[in-house]
ROZA-603030 format. One record per residue (C-alpha): residue in one letter; chain; x, y, z. Coordinates in nm, 4 decimals, decimal comma. Layout:
<rs>
  res  chain        xx        yy        zz
    A      A         X         Y         Z
...
</rs>
This chain:
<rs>
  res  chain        xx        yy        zz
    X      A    0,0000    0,0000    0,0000
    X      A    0,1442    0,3375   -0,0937
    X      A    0,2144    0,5779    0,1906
    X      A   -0,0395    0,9034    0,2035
    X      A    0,1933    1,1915    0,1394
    X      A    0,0101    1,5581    0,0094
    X      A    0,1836    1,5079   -0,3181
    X      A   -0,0046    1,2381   -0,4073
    X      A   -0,3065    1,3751   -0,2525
    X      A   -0,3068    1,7102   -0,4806
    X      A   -0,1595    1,5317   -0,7680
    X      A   -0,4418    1,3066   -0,7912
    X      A   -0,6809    1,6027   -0,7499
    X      A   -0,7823    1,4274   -0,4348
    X      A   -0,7167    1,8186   -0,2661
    X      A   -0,9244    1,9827   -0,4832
    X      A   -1,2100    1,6870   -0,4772
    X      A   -1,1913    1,7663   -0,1358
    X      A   -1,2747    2,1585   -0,1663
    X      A   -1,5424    2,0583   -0,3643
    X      A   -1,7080    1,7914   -0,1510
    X      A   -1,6595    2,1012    0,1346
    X      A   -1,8559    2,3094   -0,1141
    X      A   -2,0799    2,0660   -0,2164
    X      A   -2,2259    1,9874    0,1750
    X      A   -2,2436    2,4335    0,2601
    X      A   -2,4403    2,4468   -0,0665
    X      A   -2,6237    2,1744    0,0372
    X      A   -2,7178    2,3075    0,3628
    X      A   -2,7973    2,6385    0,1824
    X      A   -3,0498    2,4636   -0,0361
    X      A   -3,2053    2,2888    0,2440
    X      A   -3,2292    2,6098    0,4616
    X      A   -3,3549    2,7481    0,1717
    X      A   -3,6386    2,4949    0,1258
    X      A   -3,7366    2,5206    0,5195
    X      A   -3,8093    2,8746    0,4659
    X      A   -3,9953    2,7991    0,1639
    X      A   -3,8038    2,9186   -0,0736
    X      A   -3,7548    2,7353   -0,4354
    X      A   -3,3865    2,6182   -0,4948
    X      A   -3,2168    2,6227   -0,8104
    X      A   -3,0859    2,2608   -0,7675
    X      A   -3,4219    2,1396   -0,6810
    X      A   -3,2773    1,9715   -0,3654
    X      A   -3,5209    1,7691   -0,1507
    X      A   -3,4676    1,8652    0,2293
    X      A   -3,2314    1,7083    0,4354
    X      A   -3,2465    1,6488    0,7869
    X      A   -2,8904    1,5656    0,7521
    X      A   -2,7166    1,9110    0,6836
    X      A   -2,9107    2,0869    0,9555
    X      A   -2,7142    1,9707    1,2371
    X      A   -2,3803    2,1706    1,2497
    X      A   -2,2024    1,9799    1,4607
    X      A   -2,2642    1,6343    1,2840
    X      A   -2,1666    1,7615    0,9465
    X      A   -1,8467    1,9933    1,1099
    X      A   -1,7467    1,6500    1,2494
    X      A   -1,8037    1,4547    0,9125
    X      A   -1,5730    1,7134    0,7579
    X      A   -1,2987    1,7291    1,0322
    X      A   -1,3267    1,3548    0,9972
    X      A   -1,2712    1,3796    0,6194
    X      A   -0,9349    1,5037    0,6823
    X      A   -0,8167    1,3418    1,0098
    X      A   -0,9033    1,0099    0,8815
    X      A   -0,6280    1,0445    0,5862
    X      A   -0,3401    1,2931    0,7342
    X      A   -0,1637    1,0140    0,9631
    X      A   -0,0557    1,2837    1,1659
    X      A    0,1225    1,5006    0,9182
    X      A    0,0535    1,8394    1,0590
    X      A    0,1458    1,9552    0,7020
    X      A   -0,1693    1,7744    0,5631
    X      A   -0,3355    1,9404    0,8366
    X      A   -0,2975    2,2682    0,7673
    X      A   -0,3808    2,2008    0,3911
    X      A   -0,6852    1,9992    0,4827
    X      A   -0,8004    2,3208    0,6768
    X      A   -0,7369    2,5464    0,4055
    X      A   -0,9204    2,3235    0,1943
    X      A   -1,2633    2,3804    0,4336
    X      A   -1,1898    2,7601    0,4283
    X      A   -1,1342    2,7040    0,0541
    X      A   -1,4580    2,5222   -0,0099
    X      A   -1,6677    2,7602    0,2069
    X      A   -1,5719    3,0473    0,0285
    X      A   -1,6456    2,8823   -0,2999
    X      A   -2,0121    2,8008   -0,1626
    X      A   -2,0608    3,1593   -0,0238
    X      A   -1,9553    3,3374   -0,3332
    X      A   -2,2380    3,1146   -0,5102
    X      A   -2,4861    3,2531   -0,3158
    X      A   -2,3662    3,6078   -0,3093
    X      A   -2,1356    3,5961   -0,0055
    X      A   -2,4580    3,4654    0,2103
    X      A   -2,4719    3,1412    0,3382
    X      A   -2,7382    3,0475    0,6573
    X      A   -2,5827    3,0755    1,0367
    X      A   -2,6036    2,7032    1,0660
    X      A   -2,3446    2,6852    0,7570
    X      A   -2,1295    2,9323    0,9743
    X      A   -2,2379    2,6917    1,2881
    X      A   -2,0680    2,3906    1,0781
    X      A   -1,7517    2,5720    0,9557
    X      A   -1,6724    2,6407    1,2945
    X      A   -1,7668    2,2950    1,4425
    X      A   -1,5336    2,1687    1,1593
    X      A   -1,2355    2,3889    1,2415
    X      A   -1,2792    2,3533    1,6456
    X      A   -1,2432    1,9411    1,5824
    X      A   -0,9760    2,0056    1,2940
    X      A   -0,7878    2,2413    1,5691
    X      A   -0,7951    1,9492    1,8361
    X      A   -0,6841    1,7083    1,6593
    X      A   -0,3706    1,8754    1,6166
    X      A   -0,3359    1,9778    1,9351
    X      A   -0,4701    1,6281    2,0842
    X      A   -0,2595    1,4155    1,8470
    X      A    0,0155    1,6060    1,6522
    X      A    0,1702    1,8406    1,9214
    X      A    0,1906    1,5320    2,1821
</rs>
């Protein structure tokens, strides 16, 4: 099995994949905010319980990352650029607006990002 190193993981694309899955989940729970306020989306997105809990979908996307880095603080730091990177692709779609609970989940994200380096990489 080849070992995980960030040149593989941008060479691949994997990195950007991974700003776009970020993107794909805070447009996601823009769409579904949307819909609860009864409001027509432009993807046509069915509502999802799913995205409306910030703290389960920060910790899906912390766990996106911490699940691959190994404790390579390097792959860290560009795995947390990569959420910042994907929610400001998602709020420039919708006109630099996104719902509080997206801003609730980009901080729940961060906050479990953030401890896992100082929980695993700093000890």
């Amino acid at each position: 099995m080849q070992a995980f190193s960030y040149e593989v993981y941008d060479k691949d694309g994997l990195f950007d994949s991974f700003v776009r899955t970020v993107a794909d989940i805070f447009c996601k729970q823009f769409e579904s905010y949307q819909l609860s306020m009864g409001n027509s989306c432009s993807y046509g997105a069915i509502r999802n319980s799913a995205f409306e809990n910030a703290e389960d979908m920060g910790a899906h996307i912390a766990e996106l990352i911490t699940n691959r880095v190994h404790h390579d603080f390097s792959l860290l730091k560009r795995g947390r650029a990569a959420i910042l990177e994907g929610f400001r692709e998602s709020e420039a779609l919708y006109g630099d607006y996104l719902p509080s609970i997206s801003y609730r989940t980009l901080e729940a994200a961060l906050g479990r990002v953030d401890g896992y380096v100082t929980h695993n990489v700093h000890s």
